[in-house]
Backbone bond lengths (Angstrom), bond angles and torsions (degrees), N, CA, C in turn:
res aa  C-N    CA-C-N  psi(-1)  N-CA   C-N-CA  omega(-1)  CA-C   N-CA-C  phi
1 X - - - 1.451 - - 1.527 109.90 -
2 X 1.344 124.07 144.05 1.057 125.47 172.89 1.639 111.27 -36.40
3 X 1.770 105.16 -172.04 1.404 102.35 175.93 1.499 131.01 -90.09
4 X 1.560 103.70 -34.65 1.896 118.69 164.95 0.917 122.85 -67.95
5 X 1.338 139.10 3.20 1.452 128.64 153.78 1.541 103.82 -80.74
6 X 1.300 147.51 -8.30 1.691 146.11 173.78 1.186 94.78 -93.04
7 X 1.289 129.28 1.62 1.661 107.67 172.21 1.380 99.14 -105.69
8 X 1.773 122.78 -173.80 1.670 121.51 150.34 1.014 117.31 -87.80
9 X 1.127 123.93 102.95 2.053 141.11 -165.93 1.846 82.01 -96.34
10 X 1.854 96.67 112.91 1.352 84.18 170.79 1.770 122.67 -124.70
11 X 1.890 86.67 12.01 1.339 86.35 -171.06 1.746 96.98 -141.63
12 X 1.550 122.44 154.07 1.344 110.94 164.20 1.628 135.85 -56.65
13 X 1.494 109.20 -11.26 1.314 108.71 165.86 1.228 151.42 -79.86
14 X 1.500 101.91 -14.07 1.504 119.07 143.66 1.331 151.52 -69.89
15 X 1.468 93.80 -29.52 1.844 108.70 -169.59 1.481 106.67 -174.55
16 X 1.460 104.60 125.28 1.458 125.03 175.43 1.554 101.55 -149.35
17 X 2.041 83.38 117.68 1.581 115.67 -177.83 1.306 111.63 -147.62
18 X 1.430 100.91 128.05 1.721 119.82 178.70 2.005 120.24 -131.71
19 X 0.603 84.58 143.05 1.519 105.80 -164.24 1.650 93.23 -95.50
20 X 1.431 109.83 118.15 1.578 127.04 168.22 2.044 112.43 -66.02
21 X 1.429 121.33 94.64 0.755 149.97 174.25 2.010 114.39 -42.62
22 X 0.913 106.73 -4.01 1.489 111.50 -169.53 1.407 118.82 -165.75
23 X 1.583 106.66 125.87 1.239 128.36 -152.48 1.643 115.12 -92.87
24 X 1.517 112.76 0.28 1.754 116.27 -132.19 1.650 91.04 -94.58
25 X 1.523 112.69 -13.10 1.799 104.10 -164.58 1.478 99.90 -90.61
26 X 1.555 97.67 156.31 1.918 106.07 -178.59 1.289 80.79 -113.05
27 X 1.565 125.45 -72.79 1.517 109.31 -150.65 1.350 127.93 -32.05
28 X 1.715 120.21 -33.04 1.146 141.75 -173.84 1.721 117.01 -166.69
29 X 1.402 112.79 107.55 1.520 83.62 174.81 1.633 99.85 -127.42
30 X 1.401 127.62 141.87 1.981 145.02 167.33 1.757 72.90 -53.31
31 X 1.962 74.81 160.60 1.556 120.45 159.72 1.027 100.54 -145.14
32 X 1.159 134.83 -42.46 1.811 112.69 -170.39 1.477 76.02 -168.96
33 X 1.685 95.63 164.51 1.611 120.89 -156.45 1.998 103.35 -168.58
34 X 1.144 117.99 119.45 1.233 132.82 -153.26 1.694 103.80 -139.97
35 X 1.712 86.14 162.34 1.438 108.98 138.18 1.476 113.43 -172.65
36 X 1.253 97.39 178.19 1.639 109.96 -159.78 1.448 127.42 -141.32
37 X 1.205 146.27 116.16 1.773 145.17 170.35 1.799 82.42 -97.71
38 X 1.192 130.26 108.78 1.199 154.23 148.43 1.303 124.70 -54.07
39 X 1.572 131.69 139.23 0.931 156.51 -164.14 1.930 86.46 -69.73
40 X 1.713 104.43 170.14 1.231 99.74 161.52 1.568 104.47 -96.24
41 X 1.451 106.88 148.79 1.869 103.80 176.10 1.514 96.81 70.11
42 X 1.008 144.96 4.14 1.739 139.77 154.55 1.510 101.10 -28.70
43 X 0.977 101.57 118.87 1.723 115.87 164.75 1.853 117.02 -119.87
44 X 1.031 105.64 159.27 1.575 119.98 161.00 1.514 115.65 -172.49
45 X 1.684 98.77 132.57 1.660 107.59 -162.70 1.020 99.92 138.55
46 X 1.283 101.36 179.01 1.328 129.66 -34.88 1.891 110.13 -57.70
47 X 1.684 83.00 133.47 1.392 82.73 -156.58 1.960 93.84 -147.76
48 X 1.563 115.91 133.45 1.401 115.69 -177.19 1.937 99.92 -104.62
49 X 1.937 89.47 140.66 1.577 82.46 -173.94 2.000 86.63 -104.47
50 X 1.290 94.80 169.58 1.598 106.26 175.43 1.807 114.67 -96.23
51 X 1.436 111.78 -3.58 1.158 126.72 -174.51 1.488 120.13 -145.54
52 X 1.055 139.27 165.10 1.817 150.48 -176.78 1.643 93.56 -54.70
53 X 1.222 124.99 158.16 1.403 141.12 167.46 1.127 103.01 -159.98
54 X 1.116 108.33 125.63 1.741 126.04 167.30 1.469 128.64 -113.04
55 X 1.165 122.99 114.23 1.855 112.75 -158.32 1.535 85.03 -105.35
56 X 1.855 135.11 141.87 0.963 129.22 145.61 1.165 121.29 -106.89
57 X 1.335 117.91 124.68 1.851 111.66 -167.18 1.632 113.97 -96.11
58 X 1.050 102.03 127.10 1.419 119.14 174.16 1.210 131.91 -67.59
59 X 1.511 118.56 -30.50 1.340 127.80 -145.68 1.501 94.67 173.10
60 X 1.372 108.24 139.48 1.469 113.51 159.62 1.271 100.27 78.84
61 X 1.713 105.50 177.44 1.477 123.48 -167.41 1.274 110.75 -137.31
62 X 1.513 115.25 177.73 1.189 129.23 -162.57 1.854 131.22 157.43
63 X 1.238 116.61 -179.87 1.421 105.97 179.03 1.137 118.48 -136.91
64 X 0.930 106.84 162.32 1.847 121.77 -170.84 1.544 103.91 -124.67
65 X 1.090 107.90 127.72 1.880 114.61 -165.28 1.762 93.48 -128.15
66 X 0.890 113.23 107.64 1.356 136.71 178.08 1.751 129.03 -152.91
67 X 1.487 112.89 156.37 0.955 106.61 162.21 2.167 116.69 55.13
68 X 1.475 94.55 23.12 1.237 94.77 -166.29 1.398 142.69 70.81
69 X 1.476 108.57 12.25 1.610 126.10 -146.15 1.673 97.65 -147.36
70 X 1.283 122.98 155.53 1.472 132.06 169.44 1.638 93.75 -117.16
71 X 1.871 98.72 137.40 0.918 123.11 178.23 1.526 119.98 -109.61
72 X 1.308 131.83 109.00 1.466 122.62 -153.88 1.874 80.56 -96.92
73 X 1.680 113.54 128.56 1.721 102.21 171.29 1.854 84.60 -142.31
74 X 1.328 88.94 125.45 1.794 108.89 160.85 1.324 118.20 -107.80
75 X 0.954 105.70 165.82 1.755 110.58 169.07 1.211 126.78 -25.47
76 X 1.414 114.00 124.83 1.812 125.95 179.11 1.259 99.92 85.73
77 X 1.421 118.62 16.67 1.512 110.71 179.71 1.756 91.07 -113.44
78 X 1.703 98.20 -163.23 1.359 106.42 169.40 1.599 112.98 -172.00
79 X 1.340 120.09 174.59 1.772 103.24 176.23 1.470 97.43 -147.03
80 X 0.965 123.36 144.46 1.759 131.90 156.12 1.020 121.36 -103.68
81 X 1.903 102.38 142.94 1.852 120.39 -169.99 1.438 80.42 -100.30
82 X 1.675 134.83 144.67 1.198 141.17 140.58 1.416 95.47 -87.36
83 X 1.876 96.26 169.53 1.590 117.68 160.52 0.896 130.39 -25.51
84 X 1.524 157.79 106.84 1.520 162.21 146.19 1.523 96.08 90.46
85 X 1.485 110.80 19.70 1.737 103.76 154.07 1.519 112.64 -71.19
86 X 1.596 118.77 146.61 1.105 123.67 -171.27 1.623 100.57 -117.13
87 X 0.974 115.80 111.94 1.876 135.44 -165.02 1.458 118.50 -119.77
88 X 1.351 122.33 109.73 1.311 117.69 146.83 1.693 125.45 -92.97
89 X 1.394 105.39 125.44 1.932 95.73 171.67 1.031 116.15 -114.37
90 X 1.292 156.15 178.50 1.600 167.46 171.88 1.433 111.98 -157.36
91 X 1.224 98.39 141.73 1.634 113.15 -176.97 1.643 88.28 -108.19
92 X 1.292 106.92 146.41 1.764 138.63 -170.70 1.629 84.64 -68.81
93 X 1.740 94.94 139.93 1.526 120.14 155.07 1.274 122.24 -29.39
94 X 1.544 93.35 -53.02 1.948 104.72 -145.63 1.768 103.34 -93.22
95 X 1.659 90.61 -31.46 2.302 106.63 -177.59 1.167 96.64 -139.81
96 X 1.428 118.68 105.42 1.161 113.05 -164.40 1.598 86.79 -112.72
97 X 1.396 118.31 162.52 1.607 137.94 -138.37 2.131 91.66 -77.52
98 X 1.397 98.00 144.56 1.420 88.24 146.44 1.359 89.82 -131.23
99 X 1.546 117.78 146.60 1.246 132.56 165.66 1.252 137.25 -146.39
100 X 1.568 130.62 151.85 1.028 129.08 171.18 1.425 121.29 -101.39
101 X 1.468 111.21 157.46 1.767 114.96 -163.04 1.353 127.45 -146.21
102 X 1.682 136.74 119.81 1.312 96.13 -170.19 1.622 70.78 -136.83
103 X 1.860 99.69 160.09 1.581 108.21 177.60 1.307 106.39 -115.99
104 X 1.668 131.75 139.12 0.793 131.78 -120.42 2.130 118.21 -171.86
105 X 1.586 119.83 103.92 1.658 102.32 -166.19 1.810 73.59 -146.23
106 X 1.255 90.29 171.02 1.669 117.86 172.02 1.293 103.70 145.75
107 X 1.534 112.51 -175.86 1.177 119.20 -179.37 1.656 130.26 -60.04
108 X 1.618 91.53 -33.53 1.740 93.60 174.58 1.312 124.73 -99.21
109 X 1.170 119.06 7.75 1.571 141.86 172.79 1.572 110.72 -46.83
110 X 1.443 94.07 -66.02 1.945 103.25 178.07 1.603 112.08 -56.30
111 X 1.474 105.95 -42.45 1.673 93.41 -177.83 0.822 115.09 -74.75
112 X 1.408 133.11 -37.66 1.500 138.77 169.22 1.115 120.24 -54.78
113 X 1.293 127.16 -27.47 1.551 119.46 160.99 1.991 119.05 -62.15
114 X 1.397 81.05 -50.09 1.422 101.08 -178.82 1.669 96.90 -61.30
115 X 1.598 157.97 -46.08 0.902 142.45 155.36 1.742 123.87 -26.56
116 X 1.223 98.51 -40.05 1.512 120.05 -153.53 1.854 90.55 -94.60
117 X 1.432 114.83 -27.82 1.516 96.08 163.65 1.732 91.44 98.06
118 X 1.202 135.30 -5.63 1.433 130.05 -161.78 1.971 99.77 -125.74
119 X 1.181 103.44 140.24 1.285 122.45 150.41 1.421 124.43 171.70
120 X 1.251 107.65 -163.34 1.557 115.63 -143.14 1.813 99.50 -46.95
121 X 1.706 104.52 -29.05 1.683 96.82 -171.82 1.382 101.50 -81.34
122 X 1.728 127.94 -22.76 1.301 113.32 172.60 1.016 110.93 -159.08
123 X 1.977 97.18 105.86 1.474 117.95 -131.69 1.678 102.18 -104.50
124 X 1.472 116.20 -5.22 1.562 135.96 169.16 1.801 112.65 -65.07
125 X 1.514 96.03 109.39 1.500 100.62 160.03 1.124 122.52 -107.89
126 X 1.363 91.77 131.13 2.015 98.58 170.53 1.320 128.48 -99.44
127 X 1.150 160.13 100.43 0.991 153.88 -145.56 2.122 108.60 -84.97
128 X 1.354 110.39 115.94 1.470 122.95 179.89 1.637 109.86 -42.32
129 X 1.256 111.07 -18.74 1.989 111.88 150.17 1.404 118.67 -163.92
130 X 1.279 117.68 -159.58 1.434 90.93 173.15 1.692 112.63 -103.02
131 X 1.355 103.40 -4.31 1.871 105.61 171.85 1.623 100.40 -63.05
132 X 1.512 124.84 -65.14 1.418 123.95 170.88 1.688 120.58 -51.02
133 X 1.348 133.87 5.74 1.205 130.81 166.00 1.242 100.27 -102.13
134 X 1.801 134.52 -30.43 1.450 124.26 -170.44 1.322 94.35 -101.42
135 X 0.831 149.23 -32.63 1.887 119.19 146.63 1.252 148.67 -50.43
136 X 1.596 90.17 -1.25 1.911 114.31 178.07 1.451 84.41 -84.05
137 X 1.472 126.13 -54.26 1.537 137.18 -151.41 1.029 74.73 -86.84
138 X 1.494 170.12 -145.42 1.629 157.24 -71.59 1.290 98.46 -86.48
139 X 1.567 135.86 1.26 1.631 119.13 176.65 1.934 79.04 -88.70
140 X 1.186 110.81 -51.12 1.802 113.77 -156.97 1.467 100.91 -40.10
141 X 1.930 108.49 -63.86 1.371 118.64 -169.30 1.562 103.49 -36.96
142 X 1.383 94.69 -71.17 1.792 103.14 -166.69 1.489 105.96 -31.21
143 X 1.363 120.00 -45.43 1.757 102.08 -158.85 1.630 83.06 -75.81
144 X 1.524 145.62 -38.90 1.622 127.39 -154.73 1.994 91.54 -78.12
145 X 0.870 99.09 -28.32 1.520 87.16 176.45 1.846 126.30 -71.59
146 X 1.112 73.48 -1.44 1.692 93.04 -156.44 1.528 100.49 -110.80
147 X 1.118 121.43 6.65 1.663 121.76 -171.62 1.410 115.71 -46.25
148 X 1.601 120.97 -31.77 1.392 117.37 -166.67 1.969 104.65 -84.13
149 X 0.782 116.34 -13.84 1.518 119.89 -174.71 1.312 103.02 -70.00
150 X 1.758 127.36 145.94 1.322 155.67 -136.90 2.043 77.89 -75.85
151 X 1.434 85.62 163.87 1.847 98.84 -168.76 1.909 82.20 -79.04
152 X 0.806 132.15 -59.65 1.434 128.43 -172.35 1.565 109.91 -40.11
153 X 1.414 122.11 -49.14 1.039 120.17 -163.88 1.905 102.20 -79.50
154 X 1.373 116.26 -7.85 1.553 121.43 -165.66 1.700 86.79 -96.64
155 X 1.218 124.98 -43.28 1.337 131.30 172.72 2.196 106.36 -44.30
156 X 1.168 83.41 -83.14 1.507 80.66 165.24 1.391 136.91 -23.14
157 X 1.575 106.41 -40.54 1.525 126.43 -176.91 1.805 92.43 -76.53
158 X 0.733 99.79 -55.27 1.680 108.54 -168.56 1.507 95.62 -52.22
159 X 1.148 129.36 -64.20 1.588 138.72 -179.23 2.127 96.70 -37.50
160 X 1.104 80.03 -43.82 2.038 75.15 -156.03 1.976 80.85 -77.56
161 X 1.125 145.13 -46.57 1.710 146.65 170.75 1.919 85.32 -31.74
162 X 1.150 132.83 -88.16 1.117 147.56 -166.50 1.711 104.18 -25.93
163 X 1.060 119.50 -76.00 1.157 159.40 168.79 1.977 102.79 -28.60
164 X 1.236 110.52 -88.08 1.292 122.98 148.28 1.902 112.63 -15.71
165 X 1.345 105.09 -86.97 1.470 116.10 169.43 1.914 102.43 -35.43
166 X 0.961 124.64 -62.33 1.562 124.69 -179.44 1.645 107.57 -35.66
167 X 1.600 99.29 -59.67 1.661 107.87 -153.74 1.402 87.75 -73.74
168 X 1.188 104.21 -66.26 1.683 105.62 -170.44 1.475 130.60 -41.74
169 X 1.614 106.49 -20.03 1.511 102.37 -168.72 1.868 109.11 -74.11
170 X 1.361 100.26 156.17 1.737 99.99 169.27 1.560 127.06 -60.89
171 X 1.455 107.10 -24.29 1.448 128.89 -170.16 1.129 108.01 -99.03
172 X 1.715 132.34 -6.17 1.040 124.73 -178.74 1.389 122.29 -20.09
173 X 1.286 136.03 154.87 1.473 137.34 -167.05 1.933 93.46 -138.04
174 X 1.250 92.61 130.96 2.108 89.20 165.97 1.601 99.82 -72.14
175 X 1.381 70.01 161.04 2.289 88.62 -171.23 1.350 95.76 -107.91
176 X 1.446 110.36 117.89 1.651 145.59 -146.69 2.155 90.02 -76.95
177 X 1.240 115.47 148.98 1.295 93.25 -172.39 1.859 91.30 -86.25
178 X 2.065 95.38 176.44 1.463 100.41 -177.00 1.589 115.79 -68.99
179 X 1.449 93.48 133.97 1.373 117.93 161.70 1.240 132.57 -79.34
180 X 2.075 115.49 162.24 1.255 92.76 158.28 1.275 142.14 -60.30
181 X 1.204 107.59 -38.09 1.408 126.91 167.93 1.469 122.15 -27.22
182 X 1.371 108.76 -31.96 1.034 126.07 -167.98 1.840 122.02 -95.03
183 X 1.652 100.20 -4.94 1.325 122.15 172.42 1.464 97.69 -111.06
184 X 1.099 133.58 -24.58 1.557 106.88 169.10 1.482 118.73 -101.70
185 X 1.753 111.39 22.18 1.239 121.06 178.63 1.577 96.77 -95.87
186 X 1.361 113.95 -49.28 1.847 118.77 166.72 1.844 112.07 -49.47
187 X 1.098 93.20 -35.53 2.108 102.02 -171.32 2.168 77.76 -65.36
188 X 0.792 105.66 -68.36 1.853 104.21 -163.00 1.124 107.97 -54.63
189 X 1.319 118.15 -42.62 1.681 104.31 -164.14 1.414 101.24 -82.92
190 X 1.402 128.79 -47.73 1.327 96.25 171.77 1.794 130.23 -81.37
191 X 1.614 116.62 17.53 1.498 95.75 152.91 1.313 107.32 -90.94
192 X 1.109 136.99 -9.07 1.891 140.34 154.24 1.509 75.07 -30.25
193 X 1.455 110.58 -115.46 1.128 144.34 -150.48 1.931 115.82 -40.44
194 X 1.113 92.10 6.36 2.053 102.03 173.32 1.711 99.57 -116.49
195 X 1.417 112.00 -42.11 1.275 123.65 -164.94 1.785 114.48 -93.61
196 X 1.021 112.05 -44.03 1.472 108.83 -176.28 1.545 145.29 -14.30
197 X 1.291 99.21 -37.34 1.268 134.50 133.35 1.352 133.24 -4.75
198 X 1.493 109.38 -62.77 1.191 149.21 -154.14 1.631 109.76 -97.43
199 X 1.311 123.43 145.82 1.299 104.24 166.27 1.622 121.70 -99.88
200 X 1.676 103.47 102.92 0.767 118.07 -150.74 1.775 108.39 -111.93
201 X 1.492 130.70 154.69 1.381 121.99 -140.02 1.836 70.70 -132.19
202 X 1.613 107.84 159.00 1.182 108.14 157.80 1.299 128.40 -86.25
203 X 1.145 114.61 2.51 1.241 134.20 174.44 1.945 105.59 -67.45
204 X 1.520 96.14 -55.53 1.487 105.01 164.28 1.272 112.94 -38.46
205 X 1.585 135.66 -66.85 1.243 143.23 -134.41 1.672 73.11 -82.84
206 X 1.328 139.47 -70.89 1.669 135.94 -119.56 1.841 79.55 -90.87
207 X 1.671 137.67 -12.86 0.967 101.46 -179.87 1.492 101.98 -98.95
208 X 1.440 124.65 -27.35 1.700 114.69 160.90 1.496 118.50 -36.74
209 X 1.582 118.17 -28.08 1.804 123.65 178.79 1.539 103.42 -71.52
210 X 1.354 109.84 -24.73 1.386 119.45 -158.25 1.789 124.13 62.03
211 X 1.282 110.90 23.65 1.413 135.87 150.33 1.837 124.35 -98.88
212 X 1.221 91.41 135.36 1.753 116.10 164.24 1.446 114.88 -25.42
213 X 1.031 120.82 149.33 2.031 112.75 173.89 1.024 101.13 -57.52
214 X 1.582 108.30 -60.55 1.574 110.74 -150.12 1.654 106.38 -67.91
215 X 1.137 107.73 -31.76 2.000 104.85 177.58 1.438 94.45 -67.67
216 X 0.976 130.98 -51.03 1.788 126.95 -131.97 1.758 77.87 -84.59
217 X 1.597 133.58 -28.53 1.613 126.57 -166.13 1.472 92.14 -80.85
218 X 1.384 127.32 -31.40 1.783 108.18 -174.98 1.115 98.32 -90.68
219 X 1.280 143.46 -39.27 1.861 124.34 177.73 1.085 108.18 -51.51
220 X 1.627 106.23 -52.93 1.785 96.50 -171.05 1.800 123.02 -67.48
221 X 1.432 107.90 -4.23 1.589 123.70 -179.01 1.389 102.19 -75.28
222 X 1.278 96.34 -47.22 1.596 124.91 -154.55 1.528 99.42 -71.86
223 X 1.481 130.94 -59.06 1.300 136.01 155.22 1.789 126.56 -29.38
224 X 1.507 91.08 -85.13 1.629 103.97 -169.76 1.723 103.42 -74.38
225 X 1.567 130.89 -34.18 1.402 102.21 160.00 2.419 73.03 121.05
226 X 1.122 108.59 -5.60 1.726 91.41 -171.53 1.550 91.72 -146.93
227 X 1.172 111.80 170.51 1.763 130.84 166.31 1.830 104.94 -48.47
228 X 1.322 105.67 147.25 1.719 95.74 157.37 1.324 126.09 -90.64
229 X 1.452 121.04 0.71 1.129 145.85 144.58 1.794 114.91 -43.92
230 X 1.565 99.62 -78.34 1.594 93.27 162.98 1.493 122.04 -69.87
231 X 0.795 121.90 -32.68 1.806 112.65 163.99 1.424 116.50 -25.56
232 X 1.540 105.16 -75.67 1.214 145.66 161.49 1.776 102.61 -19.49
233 X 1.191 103.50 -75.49 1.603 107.88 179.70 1.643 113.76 -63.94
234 X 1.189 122.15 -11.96 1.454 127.84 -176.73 0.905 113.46 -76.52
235 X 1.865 104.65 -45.28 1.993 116.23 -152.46 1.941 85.21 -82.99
236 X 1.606 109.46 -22.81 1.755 93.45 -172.38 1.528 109.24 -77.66
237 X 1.351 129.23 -9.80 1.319 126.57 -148.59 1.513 97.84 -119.25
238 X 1.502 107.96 -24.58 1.701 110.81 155.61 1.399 112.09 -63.50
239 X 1.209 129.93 -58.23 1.283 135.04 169.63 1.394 127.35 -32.25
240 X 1.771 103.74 -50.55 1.768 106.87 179.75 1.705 97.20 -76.46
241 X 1.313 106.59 -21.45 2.009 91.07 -179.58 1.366 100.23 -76.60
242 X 1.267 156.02 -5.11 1.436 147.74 -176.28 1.506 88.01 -89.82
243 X 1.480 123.07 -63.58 1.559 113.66 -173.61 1.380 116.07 -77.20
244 X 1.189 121.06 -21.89 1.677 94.61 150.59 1.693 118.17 -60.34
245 X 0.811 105.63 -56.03 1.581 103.26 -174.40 1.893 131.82 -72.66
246 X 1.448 97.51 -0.33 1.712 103.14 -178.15 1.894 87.60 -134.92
247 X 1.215 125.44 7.91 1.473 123.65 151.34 1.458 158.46 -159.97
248 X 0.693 135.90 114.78 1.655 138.58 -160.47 1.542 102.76 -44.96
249 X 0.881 131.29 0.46 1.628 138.67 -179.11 2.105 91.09 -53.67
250 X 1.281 109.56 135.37 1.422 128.83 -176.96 1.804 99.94 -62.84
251 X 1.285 112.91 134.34 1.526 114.95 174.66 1.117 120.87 -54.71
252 X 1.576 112.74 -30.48 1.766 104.71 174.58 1.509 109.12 -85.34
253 X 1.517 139.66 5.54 0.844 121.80 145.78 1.579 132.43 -96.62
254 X 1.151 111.50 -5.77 1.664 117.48 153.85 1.551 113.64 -65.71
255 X 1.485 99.86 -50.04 1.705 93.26 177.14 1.236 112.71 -36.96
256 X 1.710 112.68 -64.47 1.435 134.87 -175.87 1.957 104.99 -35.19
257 X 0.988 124.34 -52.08 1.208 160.72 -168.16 2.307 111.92 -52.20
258 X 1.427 68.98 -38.48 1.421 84.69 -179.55 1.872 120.82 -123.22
259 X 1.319 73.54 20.64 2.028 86.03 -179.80 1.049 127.72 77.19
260 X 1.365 104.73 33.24 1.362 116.49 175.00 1.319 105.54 -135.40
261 X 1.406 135.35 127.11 1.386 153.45 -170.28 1.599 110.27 -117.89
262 X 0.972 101.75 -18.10 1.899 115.92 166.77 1.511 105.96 -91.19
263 X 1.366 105.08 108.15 1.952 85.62 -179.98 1.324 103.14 -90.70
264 X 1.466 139.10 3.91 1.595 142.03 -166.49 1.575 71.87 -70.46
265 X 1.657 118.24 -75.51 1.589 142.22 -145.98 1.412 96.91 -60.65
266 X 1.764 133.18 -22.42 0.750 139.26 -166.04 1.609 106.53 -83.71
267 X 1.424 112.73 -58.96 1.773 127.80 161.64 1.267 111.92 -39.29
268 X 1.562 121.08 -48.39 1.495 112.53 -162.74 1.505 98.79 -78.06
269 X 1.790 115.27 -40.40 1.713 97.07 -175.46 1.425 110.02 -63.81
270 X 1.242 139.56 -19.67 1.633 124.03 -156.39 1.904 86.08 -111.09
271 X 0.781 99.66 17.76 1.952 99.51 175.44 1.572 89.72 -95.10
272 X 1.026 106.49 -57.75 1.573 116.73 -156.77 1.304 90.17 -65.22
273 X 1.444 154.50 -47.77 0.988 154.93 -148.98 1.590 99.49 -92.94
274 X 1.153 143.84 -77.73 1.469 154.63 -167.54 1.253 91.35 -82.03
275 X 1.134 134.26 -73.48 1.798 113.91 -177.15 1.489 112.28 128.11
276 X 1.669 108.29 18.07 0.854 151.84 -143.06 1.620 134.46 -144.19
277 X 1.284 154.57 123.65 0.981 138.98 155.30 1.571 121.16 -68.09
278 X 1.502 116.99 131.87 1.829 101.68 163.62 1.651 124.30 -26.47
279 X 0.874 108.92 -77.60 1.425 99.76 -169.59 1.799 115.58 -68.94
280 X 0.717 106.02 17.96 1.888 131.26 164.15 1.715 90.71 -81.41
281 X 1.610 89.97 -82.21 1.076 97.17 -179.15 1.383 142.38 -28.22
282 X 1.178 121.45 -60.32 1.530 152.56 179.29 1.782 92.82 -53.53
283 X 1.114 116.66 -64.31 1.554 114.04 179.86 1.240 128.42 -60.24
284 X 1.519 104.74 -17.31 1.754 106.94 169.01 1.262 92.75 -78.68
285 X 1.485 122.28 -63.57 1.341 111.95 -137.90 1.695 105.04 -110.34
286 X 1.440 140.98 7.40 1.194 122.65 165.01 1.701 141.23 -69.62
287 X 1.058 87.40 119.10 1.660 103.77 -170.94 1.021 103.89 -51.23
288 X 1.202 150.00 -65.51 1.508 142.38 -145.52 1.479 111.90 -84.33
């Protein structure tokens, strides 16, 4: 979870944070979406996220400790946490940070970073002026202001954040035309998404591509930005968080559900992933 929910947030002028309610999108799906007027010396870290985080800073200064390196980012700037990066930041004594934040994985996440020229190895954004950095910051605001609107329509918001972040960045990169690669990246993800279910080998998926393991594991690395292994374990553990949360159906039959017949093996993968046990889970977040 972000960092202002561990403090006592007692007023709207400090901190506004909401948690993305729905698990069901691949192309892109939020986890939490913020902002912040920061303490002076505010720290958090060292700390690993399970998903993209993007801080855009408004105002004020501070550092980004990553990658072995200190990151000095002030206002109109911004920095990104990738996957199982381990990050400490601090906002300055004297101007301490206000910022906005949204967390963030799916399928178009990795390229879109990679458009945008930024990640976990060089996690500093610059914005191509400062009109294109305060339209990065008025796409962010809008979706935290916007928390009560249908998960589809917050999805959308996130798409145009993405988008924004692309054009706007200094590093922008041109978007390479389509590849093959890029037709046997559609052939996989949707037998993921028919099969998952199933106990299914990657061996399966790369010979449905009609490619080798070992090729079909670096395109697909090389593409989506992770293993198809972890892919694989992601798209099932998104899945059991929709049926925990839209049904009373028993955990060992969701486990079952998602290819897992061990529900011990079943708890420990979606712990590691959400941070969380299922039935943790299920009690925060079931709707019905």
């Amino acid at each position: 979870m972000q960092e202002c929910t561990k403090r006592n947030v007692s007023t709207e002028t400090k901190c506004r944070f909401h948690v993305f309610q729905d698990e069901r999108f691949v192309d892109l799906n939020l986890y939490q979406y913020g902002w912040e007027q920061t303490e002076p010396l505010h720290s958090y870290g060292p700390y690993a996220r399970n998903h993209y985080l993007f801080h855009y800073v408004i105002s004020g200064k501070g550092l980004l400790l990553a990658n072995e390196q200190e990151y000095t980012i002030e206002g109109g700037h911004g920095f990104l946490i990738a996957p199982g990066q381990v990050t400490t930041y601090r906002a300055d004594e004297q101007e301490p940070w206000e910022y906005t934040w949204i967390e963030f994985d799916g399928l178009r996440a990795h390229e879109a970073l990679n458009l945008a020229g930024i990640s976990g190895q060089n996690p500093v954004y610059s914005p191509a002026s400062a009109k294109a950095g305060q339209l990065l910051q008025e796409q962010m605001l809008f979706l935290v202001n916007h928390s009560q609107d249908s998960p589809m329509r917050q999805i959308g918001y996130g798409f145009l954040f993405l988008d924004q972040l692309v054009q706007s960045s200094a590093s922008h990169q041109a978007q390479s035309p389509r590849r093959l690669r890029d037709f046997y990246m559609k052939e996989a993800l949707s037998f993921i998404e028919q099969h998952y279910s199933e106990d299914i080998s990657i061996e399966d998926i790369s010979s449905f591509c009609g490619l080798n393991r070992s090729y079909f594991s670096k395109v697909f690395r090389d593409t989506m930005g992770e293993s198809p292994q972890g892919f694989l374990l992601h798209y099932r553990m998104a899945r059991a968080a929709q049926l925990l949360t839209e049904s009373r159906l028993p955990i060992s039959t969701i486990s079952t559900m998602v290819s897992y017949p061990n529900q011990l093996h079943f708890s420990r993968a979606f712990k590691n992933v959400y941070g969380i046990s299922p039935r943790d889970y299920r009690a925060k977040h079931l709707a019905l």
